[in-house]
C-alpha positions as CSV (number, residue, x, y, z in Angstrom):
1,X,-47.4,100.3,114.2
2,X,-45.0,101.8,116.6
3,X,-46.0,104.8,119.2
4,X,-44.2,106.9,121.0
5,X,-44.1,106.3,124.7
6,X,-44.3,109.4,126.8
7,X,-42.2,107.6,129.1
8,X,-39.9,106.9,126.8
9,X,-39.7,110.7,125.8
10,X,-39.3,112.5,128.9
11,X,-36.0,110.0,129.3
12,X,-34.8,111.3,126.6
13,X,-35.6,114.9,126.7
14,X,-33.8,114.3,130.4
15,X,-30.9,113.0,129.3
16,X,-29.9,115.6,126.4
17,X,-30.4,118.4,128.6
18,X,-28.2,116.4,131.3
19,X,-25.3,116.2,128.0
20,X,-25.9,119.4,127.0
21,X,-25.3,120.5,130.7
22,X,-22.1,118.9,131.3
23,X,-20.6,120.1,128.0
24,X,-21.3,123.4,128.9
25,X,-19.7,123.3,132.5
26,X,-16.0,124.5,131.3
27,X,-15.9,127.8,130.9
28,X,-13.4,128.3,127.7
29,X,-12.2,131.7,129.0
30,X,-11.1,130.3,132.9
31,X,-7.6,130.4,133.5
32,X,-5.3,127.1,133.5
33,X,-5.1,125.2,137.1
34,X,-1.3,127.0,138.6
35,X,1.5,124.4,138.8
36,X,4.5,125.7,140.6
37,X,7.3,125.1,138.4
38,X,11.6,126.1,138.1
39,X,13.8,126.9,135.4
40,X,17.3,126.7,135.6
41,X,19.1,130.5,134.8
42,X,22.0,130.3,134.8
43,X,24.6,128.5,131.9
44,X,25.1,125.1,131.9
45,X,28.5,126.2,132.2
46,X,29.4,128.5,135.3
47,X,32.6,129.6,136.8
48,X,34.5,127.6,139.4
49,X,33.1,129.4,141.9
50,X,30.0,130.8,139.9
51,X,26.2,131.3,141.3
52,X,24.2,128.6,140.1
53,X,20.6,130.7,139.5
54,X,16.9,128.8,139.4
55,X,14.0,130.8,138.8
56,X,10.1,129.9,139.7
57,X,6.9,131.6,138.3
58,X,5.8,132.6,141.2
59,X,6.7,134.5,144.8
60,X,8.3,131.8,146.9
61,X,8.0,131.1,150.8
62,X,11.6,132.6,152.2
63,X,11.8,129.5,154.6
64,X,11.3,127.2,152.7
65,X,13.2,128.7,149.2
66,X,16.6,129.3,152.1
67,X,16.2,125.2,153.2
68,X,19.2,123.5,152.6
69,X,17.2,120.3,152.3
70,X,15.1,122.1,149.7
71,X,17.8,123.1,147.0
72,X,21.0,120.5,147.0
73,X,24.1,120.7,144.9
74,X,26.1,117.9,144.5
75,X,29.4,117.2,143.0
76,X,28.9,113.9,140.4
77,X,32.8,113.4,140.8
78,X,33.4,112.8,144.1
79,X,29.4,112.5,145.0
80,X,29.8,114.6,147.8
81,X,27.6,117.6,148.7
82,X,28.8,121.1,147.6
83,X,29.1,123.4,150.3
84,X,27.4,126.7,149.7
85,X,25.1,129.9,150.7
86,X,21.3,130.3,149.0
87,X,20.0,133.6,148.9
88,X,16.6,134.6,147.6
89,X,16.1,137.5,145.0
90,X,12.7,137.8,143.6
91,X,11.5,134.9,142.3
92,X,15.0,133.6,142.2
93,X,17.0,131.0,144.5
94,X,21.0,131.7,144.0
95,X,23.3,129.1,145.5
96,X,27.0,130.1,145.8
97,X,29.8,127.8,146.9
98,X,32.0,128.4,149.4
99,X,34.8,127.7,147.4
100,X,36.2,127.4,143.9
101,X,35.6,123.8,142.2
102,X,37.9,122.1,140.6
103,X,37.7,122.7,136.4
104,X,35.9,120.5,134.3
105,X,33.5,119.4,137.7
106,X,30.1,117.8,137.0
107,X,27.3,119.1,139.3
108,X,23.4,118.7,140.0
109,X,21.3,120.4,141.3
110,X,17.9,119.0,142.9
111,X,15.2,121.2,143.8
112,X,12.1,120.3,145.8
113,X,9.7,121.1,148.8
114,X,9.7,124.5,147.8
115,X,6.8,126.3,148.7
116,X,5.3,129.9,146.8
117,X,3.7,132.6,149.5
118,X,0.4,131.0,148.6
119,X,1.9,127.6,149.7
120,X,1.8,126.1,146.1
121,X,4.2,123.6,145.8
122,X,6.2,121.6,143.5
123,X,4.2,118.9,141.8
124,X,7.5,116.9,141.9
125,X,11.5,117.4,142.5
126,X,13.2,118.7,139.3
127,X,17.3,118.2,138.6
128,X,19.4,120.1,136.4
129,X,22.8,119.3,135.4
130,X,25.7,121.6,135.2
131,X,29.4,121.6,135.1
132,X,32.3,124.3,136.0
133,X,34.0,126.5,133.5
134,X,37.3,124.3,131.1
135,X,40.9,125.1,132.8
136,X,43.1,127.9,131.3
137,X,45.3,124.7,129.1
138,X,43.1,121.3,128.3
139,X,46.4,119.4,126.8
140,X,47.8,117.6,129.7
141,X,49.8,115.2,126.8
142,X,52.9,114.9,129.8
143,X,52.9,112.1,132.1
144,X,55.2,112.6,135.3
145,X,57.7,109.9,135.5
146,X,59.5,109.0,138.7
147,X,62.9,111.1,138.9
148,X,66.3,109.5,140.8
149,X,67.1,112.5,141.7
150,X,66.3,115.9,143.5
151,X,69.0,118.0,141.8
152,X,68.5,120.4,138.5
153,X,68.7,117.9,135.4
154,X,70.4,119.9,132.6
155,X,70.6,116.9,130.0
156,X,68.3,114.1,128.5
157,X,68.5,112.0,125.8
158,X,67.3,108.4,124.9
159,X,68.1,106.3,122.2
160,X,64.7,104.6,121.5
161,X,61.4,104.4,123.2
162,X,63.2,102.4,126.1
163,X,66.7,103.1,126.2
164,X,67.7,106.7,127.6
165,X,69.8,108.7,130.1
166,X,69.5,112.2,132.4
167,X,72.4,113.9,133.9
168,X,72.3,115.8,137.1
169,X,73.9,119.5,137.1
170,X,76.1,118.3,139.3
171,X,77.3,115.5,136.8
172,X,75.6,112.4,138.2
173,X,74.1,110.2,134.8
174,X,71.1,107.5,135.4
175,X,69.9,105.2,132.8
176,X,66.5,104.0,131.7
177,X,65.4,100.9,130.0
178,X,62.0,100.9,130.8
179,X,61.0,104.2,129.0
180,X,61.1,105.8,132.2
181,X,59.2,104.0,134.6
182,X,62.9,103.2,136.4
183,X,66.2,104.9,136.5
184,X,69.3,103.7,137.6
185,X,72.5,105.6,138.9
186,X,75.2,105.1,136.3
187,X,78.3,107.3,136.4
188,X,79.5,109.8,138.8
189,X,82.8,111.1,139.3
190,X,84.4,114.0,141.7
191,X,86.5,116.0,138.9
192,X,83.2,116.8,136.8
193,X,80.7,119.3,137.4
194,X,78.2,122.0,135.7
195,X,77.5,118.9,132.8
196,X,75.2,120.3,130.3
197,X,73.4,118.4,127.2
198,X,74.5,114.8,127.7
199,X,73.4,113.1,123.9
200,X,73.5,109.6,122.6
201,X,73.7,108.6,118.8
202,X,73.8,105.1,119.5
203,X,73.2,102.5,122.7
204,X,77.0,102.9,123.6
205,X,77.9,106.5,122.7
206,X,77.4,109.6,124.5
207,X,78.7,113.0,124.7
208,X,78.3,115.9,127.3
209,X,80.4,119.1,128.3
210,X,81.4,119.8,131.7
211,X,83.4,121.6,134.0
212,X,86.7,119.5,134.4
213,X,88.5,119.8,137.6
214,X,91.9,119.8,136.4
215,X,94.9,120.5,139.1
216,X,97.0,123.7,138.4
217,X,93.9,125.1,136.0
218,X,90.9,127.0,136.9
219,X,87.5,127.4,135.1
220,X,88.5,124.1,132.7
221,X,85.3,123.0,130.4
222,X,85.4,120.3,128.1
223,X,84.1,117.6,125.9
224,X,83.6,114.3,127.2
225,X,83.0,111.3,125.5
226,X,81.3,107.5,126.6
227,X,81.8,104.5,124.8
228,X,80.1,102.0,126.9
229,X,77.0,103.7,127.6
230,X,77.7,105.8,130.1
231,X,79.6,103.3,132.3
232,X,82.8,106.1,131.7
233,X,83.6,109.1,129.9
234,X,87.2,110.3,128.9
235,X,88.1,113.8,127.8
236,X,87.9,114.7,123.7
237,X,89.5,118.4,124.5
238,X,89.2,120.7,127.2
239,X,90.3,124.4,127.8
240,X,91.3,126.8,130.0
241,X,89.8,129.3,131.3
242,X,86.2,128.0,129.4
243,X,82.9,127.6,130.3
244,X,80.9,125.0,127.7
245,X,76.7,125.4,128.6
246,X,75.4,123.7,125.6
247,X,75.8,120.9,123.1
248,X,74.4,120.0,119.9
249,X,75.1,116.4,118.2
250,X,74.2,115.4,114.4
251,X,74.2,112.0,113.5
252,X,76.0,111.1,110.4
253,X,75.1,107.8,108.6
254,X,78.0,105.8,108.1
255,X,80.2,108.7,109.9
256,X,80.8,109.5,113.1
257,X,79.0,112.6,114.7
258,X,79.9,116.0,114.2
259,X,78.8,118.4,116.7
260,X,78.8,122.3,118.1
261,X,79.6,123.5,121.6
262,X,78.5,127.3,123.0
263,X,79.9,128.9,125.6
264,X,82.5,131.3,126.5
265,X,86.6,131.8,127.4
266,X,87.0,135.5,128.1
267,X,83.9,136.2,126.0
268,X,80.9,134.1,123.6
269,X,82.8,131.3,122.1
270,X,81.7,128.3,120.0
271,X,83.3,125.3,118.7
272,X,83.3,122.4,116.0
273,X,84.3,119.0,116.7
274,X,84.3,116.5,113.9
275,X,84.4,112.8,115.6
276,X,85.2,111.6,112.5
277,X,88.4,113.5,111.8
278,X,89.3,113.8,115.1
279,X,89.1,117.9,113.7
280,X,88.6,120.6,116.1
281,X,87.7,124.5,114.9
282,X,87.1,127.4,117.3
283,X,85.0,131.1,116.4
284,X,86.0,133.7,119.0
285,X,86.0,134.8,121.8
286,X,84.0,137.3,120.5
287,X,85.2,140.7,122.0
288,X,81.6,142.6,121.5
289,X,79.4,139.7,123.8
290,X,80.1,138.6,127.6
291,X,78.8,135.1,127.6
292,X,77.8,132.5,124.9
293,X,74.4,130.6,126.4
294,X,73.2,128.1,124.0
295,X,73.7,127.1,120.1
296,X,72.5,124.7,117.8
297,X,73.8,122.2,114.5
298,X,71.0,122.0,111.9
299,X,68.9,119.2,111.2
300,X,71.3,118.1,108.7
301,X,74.8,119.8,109.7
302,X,75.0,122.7,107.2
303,X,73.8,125.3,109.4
304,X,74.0,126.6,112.7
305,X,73.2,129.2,115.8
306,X,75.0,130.6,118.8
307,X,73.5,132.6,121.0
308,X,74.2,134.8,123.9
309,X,74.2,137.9,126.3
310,X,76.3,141.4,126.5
311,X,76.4,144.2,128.6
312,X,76.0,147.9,127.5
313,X,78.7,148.6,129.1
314,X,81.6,147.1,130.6
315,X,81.5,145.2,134.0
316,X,77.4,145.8,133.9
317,X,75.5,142.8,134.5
318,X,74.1,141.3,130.7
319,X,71.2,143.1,130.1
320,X,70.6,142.7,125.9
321,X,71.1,139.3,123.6
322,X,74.1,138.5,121.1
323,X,73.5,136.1,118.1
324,X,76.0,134.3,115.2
325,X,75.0,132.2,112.6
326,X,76.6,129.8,110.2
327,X,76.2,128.6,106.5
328,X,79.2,126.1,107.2
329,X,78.3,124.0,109.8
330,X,80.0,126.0,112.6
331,X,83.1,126.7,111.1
332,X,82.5,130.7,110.8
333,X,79.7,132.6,111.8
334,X,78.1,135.7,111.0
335,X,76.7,138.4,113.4
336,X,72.6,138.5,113.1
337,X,71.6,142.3,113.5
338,X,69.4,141.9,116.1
339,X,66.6,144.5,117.2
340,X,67.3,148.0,119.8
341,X,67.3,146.3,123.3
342,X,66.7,142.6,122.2
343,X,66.4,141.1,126.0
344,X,69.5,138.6,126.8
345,X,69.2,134.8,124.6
346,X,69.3,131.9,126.5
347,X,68.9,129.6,123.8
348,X,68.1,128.0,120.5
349,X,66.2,124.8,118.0
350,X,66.1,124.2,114.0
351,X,62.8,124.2,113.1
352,X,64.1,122.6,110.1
353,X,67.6,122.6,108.2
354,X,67.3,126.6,107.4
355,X,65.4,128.3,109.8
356,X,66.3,127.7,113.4
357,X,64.7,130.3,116.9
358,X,66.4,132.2,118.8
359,X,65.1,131.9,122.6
360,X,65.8,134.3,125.7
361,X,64.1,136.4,128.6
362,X,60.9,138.3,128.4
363,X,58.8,136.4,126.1
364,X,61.5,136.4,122.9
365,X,61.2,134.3,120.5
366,X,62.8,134.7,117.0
367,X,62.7,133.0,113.9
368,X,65.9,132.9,112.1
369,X,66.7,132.2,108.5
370,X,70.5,130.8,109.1
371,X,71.3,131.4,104.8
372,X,69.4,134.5,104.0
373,X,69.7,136.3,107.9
374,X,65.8,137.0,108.4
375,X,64.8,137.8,111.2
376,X,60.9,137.6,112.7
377,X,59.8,138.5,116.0
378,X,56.9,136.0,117.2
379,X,54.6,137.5,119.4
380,X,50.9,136.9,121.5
381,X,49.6,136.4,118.2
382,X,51.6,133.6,117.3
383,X,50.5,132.1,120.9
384,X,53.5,133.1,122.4
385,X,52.3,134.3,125.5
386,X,53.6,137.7,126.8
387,X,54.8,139.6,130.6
388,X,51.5,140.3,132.2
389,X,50.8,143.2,135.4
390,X,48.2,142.9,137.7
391,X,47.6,146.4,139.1
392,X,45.9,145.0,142.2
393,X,49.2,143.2,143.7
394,X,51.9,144.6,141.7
395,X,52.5,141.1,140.5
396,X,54.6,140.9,137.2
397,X,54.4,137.7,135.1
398,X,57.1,137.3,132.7
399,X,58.6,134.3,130.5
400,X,61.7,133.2,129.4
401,X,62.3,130.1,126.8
402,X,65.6,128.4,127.0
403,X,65.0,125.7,124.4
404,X,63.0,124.8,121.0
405,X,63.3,120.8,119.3
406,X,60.9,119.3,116.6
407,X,60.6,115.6,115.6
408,X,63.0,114.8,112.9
409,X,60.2,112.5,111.0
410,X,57.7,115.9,110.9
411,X,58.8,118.8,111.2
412,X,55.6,120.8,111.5
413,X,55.3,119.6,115.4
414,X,57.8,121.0,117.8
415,X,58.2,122.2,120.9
416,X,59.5,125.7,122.9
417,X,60.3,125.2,126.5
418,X,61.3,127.7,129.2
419,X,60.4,128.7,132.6
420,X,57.5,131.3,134.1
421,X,58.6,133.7,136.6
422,X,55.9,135.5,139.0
423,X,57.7,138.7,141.0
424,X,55.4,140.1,143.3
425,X,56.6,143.3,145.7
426,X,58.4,142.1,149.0
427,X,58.6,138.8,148.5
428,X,61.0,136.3,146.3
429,X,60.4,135.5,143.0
430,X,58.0,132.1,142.2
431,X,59.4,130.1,139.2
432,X,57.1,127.3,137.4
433,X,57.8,125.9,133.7
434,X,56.5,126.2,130.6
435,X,55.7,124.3,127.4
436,X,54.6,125.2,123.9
437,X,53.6,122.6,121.1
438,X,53.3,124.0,117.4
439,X,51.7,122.2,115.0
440,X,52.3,124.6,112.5
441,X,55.9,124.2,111.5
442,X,56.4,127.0,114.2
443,X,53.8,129.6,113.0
444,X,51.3,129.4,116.1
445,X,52.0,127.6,119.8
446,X,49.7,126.5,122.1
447,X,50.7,126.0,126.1
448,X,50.5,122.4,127.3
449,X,50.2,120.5,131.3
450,X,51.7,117.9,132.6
451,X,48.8,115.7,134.0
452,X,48.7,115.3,138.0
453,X,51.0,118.7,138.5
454,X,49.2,121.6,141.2
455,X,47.4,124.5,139.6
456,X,45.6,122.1,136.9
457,X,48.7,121.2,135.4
458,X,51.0,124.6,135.3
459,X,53.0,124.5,138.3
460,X,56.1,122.4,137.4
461,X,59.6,122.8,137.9
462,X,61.2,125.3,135.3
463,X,62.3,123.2,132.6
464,X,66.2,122.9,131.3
465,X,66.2,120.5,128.2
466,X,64.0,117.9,125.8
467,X,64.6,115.7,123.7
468,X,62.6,114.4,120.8
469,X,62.6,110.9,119.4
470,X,59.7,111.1,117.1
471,X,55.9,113.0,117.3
472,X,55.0,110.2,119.7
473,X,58.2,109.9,122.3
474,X,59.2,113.1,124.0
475,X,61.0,113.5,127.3
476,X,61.3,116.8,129.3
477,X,63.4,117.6,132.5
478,X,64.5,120.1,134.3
479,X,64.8,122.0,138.4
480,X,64.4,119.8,141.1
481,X,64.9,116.9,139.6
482,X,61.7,117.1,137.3
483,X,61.5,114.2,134.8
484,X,58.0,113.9,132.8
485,X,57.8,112.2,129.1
486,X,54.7,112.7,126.4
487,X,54.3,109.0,124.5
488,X,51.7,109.6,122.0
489,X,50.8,112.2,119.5
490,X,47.2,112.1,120.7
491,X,46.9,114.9,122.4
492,X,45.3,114.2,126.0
493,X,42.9,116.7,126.3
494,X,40.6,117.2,129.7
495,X,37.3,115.9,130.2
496,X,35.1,115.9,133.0
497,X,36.2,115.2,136.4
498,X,39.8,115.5,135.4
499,X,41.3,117.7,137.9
500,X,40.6,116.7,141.6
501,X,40.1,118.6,144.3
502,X,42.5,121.0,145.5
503,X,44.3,121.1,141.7
């Protein structure tokens, strides 16, 4: 039989007491070893020149919370360090940079040998990831294309994705076959001046008005015509004294064109040319307006808009707008009763083949129903956007739209262009442009950039004329010989590290 050893026993009466010692060591109400640790408090979003904020758990050592080497921001798009002040608040690190970042700029931020007053430190570095704020428009659709010329471009037109033209103010044409990658000089000649609206309806055909230097005649305007692409150009009519600012060409299958001219003799005049018929009818001058600026042939000739400025009294400079439509394709017009101090029109655009806007200084923009007469005002809710003060400078910001055009396969998407003027106390006025896309058959507008232009895209050239081949192919131009073109429907929206630095 088995016994007991008291050897055996004492061994094991020692090594439960030894168990039951160490399991009784912790102490279940001792507090959890400290670990120096750092959140990030601030948005993962911040302002272009916004504080980026980290917060510890506990009280940190000033000298080594205000090292440089200790808290590093750095810019992931160009991979440089980001220049900057740290300040501590609290338990709080704030780093500030010197100066504004470009929009849409990925940063991190890497935090380590950072000591607490009890000289705890980090058990490892920690990184956070941030970015700056979106810019003020994220559709930079427009491409800048490479301009042969300096001068203000008042006319563009192309015949397909390939084939197009621009015309100088001065009456200088250049030709593209590329799209727009290349221009050419094409026509030039010393008896024409002030050309406006140069259009094409086929490879070989063009039309513009100009100023015609004519001996024996001052002030002669008239209709010019190419029919070798803009190699030459002969005179349809001309008159005396006239000024001719805009044109407006609709394409007639198996017709020729028929087309509307706005402008003025001793006051607003407009006239009809039918190519076909070789036909020519006049409206005006109309003795209540100074100056006709800008009109427009419906989509599908039945209907169309004249528009300029008067004076509310004579020899005053224009001060209030002036508009005439027409349910016959320009043959007659009709006054539109416009509203107490409507601001001078500049010009016009069909949204469709009934209801075309009316476009002019300070912001106005109205939609006109050419058969019925309707009139609507769009406004900032529309996303038209409105004359702004800043009480600080005195600075008044204030917008003017000179031309509207939507694609003739959809009619929902169109475009409002114009230019921004900024007039600040004592000093000249700064003029950029601007452009509106709708999506919306004209109910609501959103501003779009032309991608590589200063100020993330805003500061172009004011902006004179567009034309529209389709939703995917426009072309814009306008002062200083700006040419730029939008070649897909998708819009182009910004993404991160889009705008570099000093944009």
């Amino acid at each position: 039989m088995w016994q007991h050893s008291p050897r055996r026993c004492a061994c094991a009466v020692a090594a439960l007491v030894t168990l039951f010692s160490a399991a009784c060591d912790k102490d279940p109400a001792a507090p959890e070893p400290f670990s120096l640790t750092a959140t990030l408090n601030s948005d993962s979003v911040i302002a272009r020149q916004g504080s980026i904020k980290v917060a510890f758990n506990s009280q940190l050592d000033p000298n080594t919370a205000l090292n440089p080497s200790n808290f590093t921001v750095t810019n992931i798009c160009t991979g440089l360090p980001v220049p900057g002040s740290l300040r501590l608040v609290g338990d709080t690190v704030i780093f500030t940079p010197t100066q504004a970042l470009p929009f849409l700029t990925g940063l991190t931020v890497r935090v380590q040998g950072v000591l607490d007053v009890q000289q705890r430190a980090l058990p490892q570095p920690i990184i956070f990831h941030l970015r700056t704020e979106n810019p003020p428009v994220t559709d930079v659709s427009w491409q800048l294309l490479q301009s042969p010329s300096n001068e203000l471009l008042t006319g563009v037109t192309f015949e397909s994705t390939d084939l197009g033209w621009i015309n100088t103010q001065s009456g200088a044409i250049y030709r593209t076959t590329d799209g727009g990658s290349t221009f050419a000089a094409l026509f030039k000649r010393p008896d024409i001046a002030s050309m406006q609206n140069l259009r094409a309806v086929s490879a070989d055909s063009l039309y513009a008005v100009a100023a015609l230097s004519v001996a024996g005649s001052q002030s002669t305007a008239g209709l010019l015509r190419s029919t070798d692409g803009g190699v030459t150009f002969t005179t349809i009519f001309s008159e005396a004294p006239a000024t001719m600012l805009a044109l407006s060409v609709h394409e007639r299958a198996g017709s020729a064109p028929e087309m509307i001219i706005a402008g003025s003799t001793t006051t607003l005049t407009a006239w009809r040319y039918d190519q076909q018929i070789d036909s020519l009818a006049k409206f005006g001058p109309v003795p209540t307006s100074d100056f006709g600026t800008g009109g427009e042939l419906g989509p599908d000739g039945a209907n169309a808009v004249v528009v300029g400025d008067s004076s509310t009294a004579p020899g005053q400079r224009p001060t209030l707008g002036t508009a005439y439509r027409s349910v016959d394709g320009g043959r007659s017009y009709t006054a539109v009763p416009l509203p107490a101090g409507t601001p001078v029109l500049s010009g016009a655009g069909f949204i469709n083949n009934t209801d075309a806007f009316l476009l002019g200084d300070t912001s106005t923009v109205f939609r006109l129903n050419t058969t019925t007469g309707a009139l609507t005002a769009l406004d900032a809710t529309n996303g038209i956007p409105q004359t702004t003060r800043d009480p600080a400078t005195g600075a008044v910001t204030f917008y003017s739209f000179r031309r509207a055009a939507f694609a003739p396969e959809d009619r929902t998407i169109g475009w409002i262009i114009g230019r921004v003027t900024v007039r600040r106390p004592g000093q000249a006025d700064a003029t950029r442009g601007i452009i509106l896309i709708t999506r919306d058959g004209g109910q609501t507008f959103t501003r779009q950039a032309v991608q590589g232009a200063p100020d993330n895209g805003l500061n172009f050239p004011p902006l004179f004329d567009i034309t529209v081949l389709n939703k995917n192919f426009q072309v814009i131009v306008g002062a200083n010989g700006f040419v730029a073109a939008r070649k897909s429907d998708t819009a182009n929206f910004s993404g991160l590290c889009s705008f570099p630095a000093g944009t």
